[in-house]
PATIBA-434259 format. One line per 2 residues: number of its first residue (from 1); their letters; for each residue x, y, z of N, C-alpha, C, O, CB. Coordinates in Angstrom, 3 decimals, m for minus. Glycine has a CB too. Example, Ala and Ser with C-alpha at 12.3 -4.5 7.8 and 13.67 -1.06 7.14 Angstrom:
BEGIN
1) AS) 13.190/m5.690/7.800/12.300/m4.500/7.800/13.200/m3.300/7.800/14.236/m3.319/8.465/11.308/m4.473/9.046 ~ 12.850/m2.250/7.080/13.670/m1.060/7.140/12.900/0.030/7.870/13.409/1.138/8.039/14.084/m0.598/5.725 $
% end
This chain:
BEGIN
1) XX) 17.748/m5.480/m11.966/17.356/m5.655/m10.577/18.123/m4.659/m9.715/19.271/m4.319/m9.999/17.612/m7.111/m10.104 ~ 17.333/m4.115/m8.453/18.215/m2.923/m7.991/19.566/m3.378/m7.366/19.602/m4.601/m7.230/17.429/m2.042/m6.894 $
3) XX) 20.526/m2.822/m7.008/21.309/m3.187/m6.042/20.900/m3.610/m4.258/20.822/m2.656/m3.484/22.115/m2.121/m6.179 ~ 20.692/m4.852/m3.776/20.226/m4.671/m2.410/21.056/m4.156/m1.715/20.636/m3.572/m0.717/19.850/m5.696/m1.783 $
5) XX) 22.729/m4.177/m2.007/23.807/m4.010/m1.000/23.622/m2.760/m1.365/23.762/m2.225/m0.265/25.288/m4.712/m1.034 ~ 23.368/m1.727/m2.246/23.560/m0.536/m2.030/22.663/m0.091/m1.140/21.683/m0.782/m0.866/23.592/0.111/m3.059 $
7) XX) 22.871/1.112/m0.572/22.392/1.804/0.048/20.934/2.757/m0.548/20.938/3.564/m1.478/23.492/2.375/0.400 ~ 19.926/2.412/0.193/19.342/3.826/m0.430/19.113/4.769/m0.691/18.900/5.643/0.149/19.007/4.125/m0.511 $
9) XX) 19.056/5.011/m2.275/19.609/6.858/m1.857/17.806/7.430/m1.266/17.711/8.023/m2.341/20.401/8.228/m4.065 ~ 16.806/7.654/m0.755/15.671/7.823/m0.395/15.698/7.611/1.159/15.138/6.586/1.548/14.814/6.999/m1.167 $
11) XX) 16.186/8.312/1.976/15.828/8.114/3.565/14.508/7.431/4.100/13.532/8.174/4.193/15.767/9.481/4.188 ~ 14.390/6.389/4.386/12.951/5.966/5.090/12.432/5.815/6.547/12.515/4.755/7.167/12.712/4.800/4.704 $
13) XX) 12.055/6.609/6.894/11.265/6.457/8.290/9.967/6.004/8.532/8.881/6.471/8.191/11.170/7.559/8.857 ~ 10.350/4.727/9.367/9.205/3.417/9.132/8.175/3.825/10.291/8.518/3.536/11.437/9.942/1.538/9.432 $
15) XX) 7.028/4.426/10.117/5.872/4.569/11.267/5.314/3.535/11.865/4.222/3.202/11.405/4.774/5.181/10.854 ~ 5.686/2.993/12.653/4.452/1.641/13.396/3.417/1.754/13.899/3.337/2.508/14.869/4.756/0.899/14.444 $
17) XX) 2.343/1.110/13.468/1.113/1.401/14.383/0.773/2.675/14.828/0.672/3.165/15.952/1.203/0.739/15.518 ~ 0.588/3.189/13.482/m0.395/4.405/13.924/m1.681/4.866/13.054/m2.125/5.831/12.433/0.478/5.676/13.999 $
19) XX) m1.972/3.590/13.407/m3.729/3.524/13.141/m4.378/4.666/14.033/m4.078/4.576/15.224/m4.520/1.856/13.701 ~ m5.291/5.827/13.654/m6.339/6.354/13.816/m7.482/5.567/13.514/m7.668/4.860/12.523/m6.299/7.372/13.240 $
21) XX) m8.571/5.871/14.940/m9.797/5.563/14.544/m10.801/6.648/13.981/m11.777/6.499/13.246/m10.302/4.970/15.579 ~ m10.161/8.001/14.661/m11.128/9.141/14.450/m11.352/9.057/13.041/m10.372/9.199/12.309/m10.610/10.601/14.897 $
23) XX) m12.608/8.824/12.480/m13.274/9.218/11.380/m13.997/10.158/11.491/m14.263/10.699/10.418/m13.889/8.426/10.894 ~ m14.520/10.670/12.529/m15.743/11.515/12.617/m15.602/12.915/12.151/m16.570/13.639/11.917/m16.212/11.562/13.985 $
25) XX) m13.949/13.389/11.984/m13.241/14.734/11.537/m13.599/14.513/9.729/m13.908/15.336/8.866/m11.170/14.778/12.071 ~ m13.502/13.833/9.705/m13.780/13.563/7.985/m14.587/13.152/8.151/m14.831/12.393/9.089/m13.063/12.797/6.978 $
27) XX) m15.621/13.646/6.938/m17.056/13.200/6.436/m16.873/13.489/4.526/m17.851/13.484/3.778/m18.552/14.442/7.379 ~ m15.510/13.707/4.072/m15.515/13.933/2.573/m14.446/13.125/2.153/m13.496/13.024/2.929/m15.334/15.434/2.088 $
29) XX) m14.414/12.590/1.191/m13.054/12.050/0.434/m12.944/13.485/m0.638/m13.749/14.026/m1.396/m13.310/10.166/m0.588 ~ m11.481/13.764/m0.243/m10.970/14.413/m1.434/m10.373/13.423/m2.104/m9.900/12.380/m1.652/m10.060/15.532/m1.227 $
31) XX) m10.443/13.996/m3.761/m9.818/12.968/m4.717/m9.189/13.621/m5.121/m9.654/14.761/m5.150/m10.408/12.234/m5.656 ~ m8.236/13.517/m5.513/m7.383/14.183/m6.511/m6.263/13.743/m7.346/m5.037/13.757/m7.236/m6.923/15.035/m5.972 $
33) XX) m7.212/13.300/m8.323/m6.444/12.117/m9.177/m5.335/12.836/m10.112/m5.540/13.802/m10.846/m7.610/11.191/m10.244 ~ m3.956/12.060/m9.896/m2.719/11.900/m10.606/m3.304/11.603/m12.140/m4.256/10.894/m12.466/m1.720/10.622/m9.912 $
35) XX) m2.391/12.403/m12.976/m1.889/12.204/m14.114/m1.893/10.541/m14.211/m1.781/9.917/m13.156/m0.512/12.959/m14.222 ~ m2.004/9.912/m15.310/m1.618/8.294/m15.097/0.122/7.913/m14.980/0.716/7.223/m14.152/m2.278/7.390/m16.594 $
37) XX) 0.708/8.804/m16.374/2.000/8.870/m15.907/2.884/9.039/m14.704/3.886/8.348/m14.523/2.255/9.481/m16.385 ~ 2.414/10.130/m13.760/2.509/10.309/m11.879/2.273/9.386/m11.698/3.215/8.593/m11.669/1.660/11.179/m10.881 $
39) XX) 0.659/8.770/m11.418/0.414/7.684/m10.766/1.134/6.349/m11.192/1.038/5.400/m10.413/m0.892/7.576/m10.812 ~ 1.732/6.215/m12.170/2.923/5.387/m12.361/4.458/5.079/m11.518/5.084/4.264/m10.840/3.211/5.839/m13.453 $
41) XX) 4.488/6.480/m12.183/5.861/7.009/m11.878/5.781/6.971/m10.215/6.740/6.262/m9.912/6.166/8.676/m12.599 ~ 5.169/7.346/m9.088/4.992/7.445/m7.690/4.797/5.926/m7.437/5.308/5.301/m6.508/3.744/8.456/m7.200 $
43) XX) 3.859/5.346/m8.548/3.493/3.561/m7.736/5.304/2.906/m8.078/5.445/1.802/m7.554/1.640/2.117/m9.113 ~ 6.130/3.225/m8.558/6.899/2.257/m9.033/7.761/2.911/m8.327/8.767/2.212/m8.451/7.086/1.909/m10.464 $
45) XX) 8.202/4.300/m7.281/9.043/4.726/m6.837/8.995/3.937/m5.830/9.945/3.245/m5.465/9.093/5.900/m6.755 ~ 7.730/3.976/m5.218/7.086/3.239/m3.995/7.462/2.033/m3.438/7.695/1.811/m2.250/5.896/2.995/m4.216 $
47) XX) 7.510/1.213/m4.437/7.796/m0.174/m4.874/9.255/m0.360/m4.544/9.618/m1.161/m3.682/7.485/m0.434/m6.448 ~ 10.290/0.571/m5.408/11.759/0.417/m5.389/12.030/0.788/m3.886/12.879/0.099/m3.321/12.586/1.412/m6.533 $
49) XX) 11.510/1.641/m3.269/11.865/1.878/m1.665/11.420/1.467/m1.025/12.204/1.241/m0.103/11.835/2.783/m1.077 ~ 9.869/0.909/m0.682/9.428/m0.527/m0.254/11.081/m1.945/m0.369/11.961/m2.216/0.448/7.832/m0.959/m1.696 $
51) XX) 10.863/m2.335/m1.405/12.242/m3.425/m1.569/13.129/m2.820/m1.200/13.677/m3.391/m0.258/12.721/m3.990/m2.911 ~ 13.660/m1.750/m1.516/15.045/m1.386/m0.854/15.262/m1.419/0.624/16.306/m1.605/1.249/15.389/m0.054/m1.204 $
53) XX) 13.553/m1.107/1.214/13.877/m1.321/2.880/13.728/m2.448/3.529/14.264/m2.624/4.623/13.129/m0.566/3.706 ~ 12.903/m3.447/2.878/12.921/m4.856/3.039/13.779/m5.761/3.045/13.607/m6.761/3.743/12.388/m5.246/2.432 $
55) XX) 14.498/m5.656/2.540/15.865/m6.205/1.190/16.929/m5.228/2.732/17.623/m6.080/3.287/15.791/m4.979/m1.528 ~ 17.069/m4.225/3.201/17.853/m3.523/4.263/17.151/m4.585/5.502/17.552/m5.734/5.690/17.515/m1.549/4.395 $
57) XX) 16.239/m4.049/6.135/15.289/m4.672/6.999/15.567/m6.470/7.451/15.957/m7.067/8.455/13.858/m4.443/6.150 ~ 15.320/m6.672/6.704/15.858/m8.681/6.329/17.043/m9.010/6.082/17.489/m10.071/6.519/15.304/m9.463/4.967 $
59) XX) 17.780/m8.178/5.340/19.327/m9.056/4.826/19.565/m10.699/4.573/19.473/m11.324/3.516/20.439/m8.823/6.030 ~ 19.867/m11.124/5.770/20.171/m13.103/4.947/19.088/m13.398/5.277/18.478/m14.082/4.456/21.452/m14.530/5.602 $
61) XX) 18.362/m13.045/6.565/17.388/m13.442/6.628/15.696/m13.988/5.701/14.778/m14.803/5.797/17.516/m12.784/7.245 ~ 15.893/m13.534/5.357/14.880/m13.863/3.914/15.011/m13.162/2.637/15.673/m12.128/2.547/13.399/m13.563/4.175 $
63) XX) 14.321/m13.761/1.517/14.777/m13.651/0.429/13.381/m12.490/m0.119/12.266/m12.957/0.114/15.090/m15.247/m0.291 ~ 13.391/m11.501/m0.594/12.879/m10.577/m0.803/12.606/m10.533/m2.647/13.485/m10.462/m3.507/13.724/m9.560/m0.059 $
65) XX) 11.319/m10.592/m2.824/11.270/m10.647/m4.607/10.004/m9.590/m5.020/8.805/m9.709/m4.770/10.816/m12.553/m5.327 ~ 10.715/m8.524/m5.737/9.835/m7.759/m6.299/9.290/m8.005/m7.567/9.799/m7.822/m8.673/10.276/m6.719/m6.301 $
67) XX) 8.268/m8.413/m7.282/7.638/m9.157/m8.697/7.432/m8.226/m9.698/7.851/m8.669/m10.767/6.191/m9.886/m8.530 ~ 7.011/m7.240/m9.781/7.014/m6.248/m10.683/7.665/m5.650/m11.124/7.322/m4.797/m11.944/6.604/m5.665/m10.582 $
69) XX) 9.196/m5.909/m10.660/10.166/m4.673/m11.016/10.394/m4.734/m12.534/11.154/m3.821/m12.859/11.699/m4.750/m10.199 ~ 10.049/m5.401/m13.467/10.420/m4.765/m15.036/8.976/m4.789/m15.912/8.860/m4.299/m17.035/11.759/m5.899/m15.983 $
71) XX) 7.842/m5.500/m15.115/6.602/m4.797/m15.586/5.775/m5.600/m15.039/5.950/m6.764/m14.681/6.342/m4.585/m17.067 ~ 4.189/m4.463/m14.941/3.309/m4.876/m13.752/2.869/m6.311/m14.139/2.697/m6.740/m15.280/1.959/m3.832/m13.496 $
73) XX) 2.718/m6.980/m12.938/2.076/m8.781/m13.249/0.809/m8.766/m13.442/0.322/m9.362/m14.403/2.192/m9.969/m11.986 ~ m0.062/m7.969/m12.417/m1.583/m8.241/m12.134/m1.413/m8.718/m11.198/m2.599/m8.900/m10.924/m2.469/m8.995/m12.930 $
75) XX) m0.727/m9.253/m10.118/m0.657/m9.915/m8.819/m1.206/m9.213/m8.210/m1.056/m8.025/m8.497/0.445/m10.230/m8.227 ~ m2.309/m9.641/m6.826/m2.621/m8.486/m5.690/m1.498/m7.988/m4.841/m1.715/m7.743/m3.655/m3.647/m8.998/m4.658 $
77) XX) m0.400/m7.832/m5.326/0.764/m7.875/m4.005/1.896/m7.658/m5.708/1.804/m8.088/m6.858/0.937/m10.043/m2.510 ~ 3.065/m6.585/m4.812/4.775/m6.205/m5.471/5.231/m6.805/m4.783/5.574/m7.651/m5.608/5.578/m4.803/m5.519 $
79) XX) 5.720/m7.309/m3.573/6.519/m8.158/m2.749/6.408/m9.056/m2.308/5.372/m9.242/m1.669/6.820/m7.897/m2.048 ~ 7.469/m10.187/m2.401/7.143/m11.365/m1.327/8.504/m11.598/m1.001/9.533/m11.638/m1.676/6.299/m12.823/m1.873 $
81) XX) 8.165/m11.791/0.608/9.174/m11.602/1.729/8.940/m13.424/2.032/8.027/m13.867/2.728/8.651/m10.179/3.248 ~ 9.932/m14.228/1.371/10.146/m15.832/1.924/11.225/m16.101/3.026/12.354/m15.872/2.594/10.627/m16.809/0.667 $
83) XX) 11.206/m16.371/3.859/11.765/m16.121/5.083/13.267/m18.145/4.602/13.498/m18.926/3.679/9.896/m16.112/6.916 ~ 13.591/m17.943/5.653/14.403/m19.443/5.873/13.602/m20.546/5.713/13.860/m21.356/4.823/15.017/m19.672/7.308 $
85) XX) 12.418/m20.730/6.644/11.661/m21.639/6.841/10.470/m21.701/5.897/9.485/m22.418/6.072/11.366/m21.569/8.067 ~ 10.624/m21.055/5.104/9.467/m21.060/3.691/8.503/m20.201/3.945/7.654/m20.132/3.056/8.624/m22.491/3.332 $
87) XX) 8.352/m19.524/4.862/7.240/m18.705/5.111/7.136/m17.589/4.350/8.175/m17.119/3.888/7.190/m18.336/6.336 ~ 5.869/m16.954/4.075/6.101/m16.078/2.946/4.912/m14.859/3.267/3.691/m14.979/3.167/5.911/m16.979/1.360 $
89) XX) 5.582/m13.836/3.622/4.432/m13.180/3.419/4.823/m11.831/2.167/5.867/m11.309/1.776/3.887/m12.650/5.035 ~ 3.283/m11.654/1.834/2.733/m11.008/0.506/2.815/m9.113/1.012/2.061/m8.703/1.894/0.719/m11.764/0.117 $
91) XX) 3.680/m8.294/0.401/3.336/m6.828/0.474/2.802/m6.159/m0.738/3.332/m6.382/m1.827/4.492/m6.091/0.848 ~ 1.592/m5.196/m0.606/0.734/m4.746/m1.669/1.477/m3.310/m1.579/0.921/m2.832/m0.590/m1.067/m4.853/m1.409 $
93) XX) 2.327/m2.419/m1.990/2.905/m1.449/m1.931/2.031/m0.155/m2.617/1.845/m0.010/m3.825/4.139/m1.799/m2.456 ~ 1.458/0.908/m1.343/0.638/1.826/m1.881/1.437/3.431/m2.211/1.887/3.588/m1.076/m0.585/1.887/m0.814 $
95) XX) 1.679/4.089/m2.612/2.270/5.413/m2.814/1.549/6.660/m3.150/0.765/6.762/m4.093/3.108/5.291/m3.733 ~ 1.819/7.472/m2.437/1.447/8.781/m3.099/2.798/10.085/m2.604/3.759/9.690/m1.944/m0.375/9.233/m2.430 $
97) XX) 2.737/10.942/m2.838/2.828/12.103/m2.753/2.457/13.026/m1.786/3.247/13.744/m1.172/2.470/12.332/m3.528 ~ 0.957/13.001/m1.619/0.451/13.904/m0.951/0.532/13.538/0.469/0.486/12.420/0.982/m0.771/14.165/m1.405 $
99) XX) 0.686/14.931/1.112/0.758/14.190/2.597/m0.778/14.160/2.884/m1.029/12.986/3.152/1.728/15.126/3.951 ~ m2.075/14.999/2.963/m2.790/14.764/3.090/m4.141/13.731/2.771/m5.307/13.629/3.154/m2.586/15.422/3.088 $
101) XX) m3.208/13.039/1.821/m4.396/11.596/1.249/m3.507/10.423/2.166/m2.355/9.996/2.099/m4.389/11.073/m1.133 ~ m4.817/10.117/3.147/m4.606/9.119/3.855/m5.811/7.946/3.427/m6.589/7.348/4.169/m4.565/9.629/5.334 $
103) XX) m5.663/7.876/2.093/m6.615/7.025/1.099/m5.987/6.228/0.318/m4.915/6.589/m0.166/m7.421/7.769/0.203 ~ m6.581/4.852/0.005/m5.722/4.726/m1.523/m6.971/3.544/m2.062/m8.026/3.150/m1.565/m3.545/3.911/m1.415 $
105) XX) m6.403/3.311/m3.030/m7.752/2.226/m3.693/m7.070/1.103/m3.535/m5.856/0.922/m3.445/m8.353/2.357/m5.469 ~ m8.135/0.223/m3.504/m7.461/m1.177/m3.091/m8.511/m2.001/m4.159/m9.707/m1.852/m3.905/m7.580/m1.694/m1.098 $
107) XX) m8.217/m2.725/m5.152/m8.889/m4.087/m5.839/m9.495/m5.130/m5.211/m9.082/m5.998/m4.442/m8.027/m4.785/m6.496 ~ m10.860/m4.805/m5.825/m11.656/m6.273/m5.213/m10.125/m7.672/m4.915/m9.917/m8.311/m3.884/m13.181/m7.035/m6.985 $
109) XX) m9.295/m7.724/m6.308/m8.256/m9.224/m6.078/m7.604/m8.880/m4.603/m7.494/m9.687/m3.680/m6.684/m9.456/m7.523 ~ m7.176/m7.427/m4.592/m6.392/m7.559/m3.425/m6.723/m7.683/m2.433/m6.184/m8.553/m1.749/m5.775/m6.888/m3.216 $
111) XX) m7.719/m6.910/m1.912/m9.272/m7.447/m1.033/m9.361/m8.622/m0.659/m9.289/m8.849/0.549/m10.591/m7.410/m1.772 ~ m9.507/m9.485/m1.408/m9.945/m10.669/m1.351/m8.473/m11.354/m1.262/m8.692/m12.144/m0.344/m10.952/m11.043/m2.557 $
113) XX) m7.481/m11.506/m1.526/m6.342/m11.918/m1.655/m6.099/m11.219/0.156/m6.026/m11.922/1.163/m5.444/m11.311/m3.229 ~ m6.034/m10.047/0.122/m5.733/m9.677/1.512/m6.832/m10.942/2.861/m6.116/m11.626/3.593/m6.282/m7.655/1.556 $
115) XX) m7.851/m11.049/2.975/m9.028/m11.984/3.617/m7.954/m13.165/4.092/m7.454/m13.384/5.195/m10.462/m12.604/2.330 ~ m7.757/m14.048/2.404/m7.227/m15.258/2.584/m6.248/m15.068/3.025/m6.094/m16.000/3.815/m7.124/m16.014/1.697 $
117) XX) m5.073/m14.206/3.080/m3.995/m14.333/3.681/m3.681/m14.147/4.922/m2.732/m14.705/5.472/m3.395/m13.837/3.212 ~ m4.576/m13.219/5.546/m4.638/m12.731/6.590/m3.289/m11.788/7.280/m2.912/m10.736/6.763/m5.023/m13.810/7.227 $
119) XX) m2.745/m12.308/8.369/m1.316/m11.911/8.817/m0.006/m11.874/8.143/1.073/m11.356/8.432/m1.047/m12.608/9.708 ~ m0.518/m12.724/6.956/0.155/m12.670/5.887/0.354/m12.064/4.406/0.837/m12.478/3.352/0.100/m13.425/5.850 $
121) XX) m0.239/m10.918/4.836/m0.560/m10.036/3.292/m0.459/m8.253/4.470/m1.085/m7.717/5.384/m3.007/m10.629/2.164 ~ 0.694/m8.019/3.652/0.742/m6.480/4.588/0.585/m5.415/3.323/0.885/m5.625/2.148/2.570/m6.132/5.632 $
123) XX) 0.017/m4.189/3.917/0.083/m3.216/3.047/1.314/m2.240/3.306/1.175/m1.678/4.392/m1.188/m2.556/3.074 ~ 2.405/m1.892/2.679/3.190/m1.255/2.758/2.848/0.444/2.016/2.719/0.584/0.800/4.175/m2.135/2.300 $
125) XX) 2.760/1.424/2.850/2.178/2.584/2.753/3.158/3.462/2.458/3.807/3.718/3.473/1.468/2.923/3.817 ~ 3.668/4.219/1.184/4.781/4.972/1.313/4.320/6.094/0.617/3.618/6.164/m0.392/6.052/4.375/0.833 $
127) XX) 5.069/7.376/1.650/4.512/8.772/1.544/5.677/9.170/1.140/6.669/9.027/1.855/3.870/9.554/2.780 ~ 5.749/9.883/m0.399/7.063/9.916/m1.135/7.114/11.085/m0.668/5.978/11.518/m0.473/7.270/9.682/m2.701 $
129) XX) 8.457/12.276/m0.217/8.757/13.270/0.042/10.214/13.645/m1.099/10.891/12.934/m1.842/8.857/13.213/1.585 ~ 10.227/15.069/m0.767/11.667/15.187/m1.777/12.882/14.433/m1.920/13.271/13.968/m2.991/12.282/16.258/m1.555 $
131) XX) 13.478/14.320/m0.809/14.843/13.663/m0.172/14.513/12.496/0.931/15.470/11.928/1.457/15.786/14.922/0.649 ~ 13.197/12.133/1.287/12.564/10.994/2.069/11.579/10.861/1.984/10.792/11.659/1.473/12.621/10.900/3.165 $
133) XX) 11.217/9.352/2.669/9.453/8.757/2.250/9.435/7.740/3.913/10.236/7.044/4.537/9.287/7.254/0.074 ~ 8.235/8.126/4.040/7.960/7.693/5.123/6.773/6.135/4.884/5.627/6.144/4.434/7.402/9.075/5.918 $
135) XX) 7.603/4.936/5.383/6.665/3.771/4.572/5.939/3.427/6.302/6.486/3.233/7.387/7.862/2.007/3.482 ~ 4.650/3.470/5.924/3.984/2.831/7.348/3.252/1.202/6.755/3.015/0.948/5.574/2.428/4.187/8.117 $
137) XX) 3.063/0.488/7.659/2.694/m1.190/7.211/1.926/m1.135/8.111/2.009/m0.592/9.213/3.764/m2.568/7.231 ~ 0.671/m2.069/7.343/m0.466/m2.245/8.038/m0.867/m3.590/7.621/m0.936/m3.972/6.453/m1.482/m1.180/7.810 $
139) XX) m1.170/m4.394/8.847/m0.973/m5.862/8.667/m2.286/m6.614/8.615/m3.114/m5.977/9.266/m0.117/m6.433/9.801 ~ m2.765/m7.636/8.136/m4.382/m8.119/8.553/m4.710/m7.201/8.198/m4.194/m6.362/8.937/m5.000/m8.475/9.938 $
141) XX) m5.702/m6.398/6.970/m6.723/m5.623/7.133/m7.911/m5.613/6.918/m8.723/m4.703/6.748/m6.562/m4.948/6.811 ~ m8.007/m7.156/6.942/m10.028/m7.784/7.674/m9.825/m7.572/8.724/m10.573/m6.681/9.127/m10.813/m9.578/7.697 $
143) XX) m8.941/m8.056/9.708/m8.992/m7.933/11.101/m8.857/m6.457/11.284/m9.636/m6.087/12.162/m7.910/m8.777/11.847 ~ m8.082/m5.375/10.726/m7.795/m4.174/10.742/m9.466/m3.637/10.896/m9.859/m3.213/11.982/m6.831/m3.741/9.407 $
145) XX) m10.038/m3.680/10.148/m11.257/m3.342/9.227/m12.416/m4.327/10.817/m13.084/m3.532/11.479/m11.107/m4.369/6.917 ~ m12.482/m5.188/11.058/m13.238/m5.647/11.696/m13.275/m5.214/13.545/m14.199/m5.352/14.348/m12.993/m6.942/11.260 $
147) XX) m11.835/m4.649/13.749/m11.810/m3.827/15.131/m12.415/m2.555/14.875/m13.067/m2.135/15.831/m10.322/m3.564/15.745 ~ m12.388/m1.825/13.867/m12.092/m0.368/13.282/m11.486/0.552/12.817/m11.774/1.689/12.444/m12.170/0.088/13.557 $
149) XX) m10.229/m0.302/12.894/m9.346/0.790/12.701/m8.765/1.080/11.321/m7.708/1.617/10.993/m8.313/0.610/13.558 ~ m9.867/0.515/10.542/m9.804/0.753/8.548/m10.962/1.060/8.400/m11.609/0.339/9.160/m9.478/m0.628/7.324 $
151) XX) m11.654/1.756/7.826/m12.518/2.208/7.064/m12.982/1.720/5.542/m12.172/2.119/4.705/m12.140/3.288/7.087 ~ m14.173/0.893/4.924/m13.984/1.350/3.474/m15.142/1.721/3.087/m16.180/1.572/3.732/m13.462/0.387/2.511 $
153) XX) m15.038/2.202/2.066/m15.228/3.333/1.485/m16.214/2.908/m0.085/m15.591/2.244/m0.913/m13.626/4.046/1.308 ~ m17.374/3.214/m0.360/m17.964/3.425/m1.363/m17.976/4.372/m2.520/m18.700/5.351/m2.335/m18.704/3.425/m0.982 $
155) XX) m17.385/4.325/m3.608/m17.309/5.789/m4.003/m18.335/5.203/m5.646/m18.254/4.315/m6.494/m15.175/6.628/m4.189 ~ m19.151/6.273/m5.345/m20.258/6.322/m6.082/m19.807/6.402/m7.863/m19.057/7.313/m8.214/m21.113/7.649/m5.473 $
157) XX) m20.351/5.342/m8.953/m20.188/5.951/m10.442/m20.714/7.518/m10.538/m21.434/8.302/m9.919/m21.137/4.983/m11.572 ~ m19.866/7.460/m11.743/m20.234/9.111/m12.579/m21.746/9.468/m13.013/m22.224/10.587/m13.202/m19.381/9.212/m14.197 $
159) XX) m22.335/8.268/m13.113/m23.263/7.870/m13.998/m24.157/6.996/m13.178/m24.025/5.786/m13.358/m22.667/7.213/m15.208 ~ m25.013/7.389/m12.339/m25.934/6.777/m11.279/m27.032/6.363/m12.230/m26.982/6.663/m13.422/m26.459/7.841/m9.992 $
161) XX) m28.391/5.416/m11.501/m29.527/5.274/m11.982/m30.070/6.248/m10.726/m29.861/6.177/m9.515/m30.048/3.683/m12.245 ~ m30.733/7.039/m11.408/m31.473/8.263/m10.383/m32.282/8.295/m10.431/m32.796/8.101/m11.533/m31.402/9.444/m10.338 $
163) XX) m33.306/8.632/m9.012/m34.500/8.328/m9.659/m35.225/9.909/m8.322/m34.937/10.026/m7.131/m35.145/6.095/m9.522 ~ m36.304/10.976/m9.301/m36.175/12.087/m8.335/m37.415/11.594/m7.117/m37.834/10.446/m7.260/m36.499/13.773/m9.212 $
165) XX) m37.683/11.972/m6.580/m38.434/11.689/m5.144/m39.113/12.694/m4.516/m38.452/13.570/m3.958/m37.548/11.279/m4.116 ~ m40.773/12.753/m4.491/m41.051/13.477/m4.361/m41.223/13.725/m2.586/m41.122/12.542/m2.260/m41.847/13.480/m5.279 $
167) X) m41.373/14.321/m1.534/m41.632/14.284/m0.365/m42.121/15.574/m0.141/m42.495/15.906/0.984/m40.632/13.864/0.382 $
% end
């Protein structure tokens, strides 16, 4: 389990609320899919500096449990933040690398796990850099998604049923 009293060695600068609505500049998803090993290795960095700033962030105040830290559960959610009074809310910890993917995939469970929880299921967003990572949280994202200010996204199989059309 990490050290909470230590310090982190990963600088984090926490962005609040900075939801964009402009979609209209984008009309493409770039993909650019990680190695599985990367996409490992980045989801689990993510995770350790997520908790490390939570675990900083909270101190006695609530009890901070990274469910995944010695191997993945299947849970829709890496964190749960149980406060004094039993309250608990659920963090789904997303990571990448790139500064320009302001994307990530999200699971029908977590989806749906995100709905029921509502204010209580945050996405913790961390943009890994060399020597810092910048984690932004985004809270409710039915309600997020139902003002506008989430987007989702269809991304088509490899392997369509096609059918040609004459006009």
């Amino acid at each position: 389990m990490p050290n909470p009293t230590k310090s982190c060695s990963t600088p984090v600068t926490l962005a609040h609320n900075s939801v964009s609505t402009d979609f209209s500049i984008r009309n493409q998803l770039h993909t650019g899919a990680l190695w599985a090993a990367q996409a490992q290795e980045s989801g689990k960095k993510g995770e350790e500096i997520a908790y490390r700033y939570f675990v900083a962030k909270y101190g006695k105040k609530a009890l901070v449990k990274w469910v995944n830290e010695h191997s993945e559960t299947g849970l829709p959610y890496d964190l749960i933040i149980e406060n004094r009074g039993g309250n608990k809310e659920y963090v789904e910890v997303k990571a990448t690398v790139s500064t320009g993917k302001d994307y990530f995939n999200l699971s029908v469970k977590e989806w749906e796990f995100a709905n029921e929880k509502g204010e209580s299921y945050v996405i913790a967003h961390v943009l890994l850099g060399n020597s810092n990572a910048i984690l932004t949280q985004q809270r409710n994202l039915v309600k997020l998604r139902q003002d506008g200010h989430l987007r989702l996204l269809i991304l088509m199989p490899s392997q369509r049923n096609e059918v040609n059309v004459a006009f």
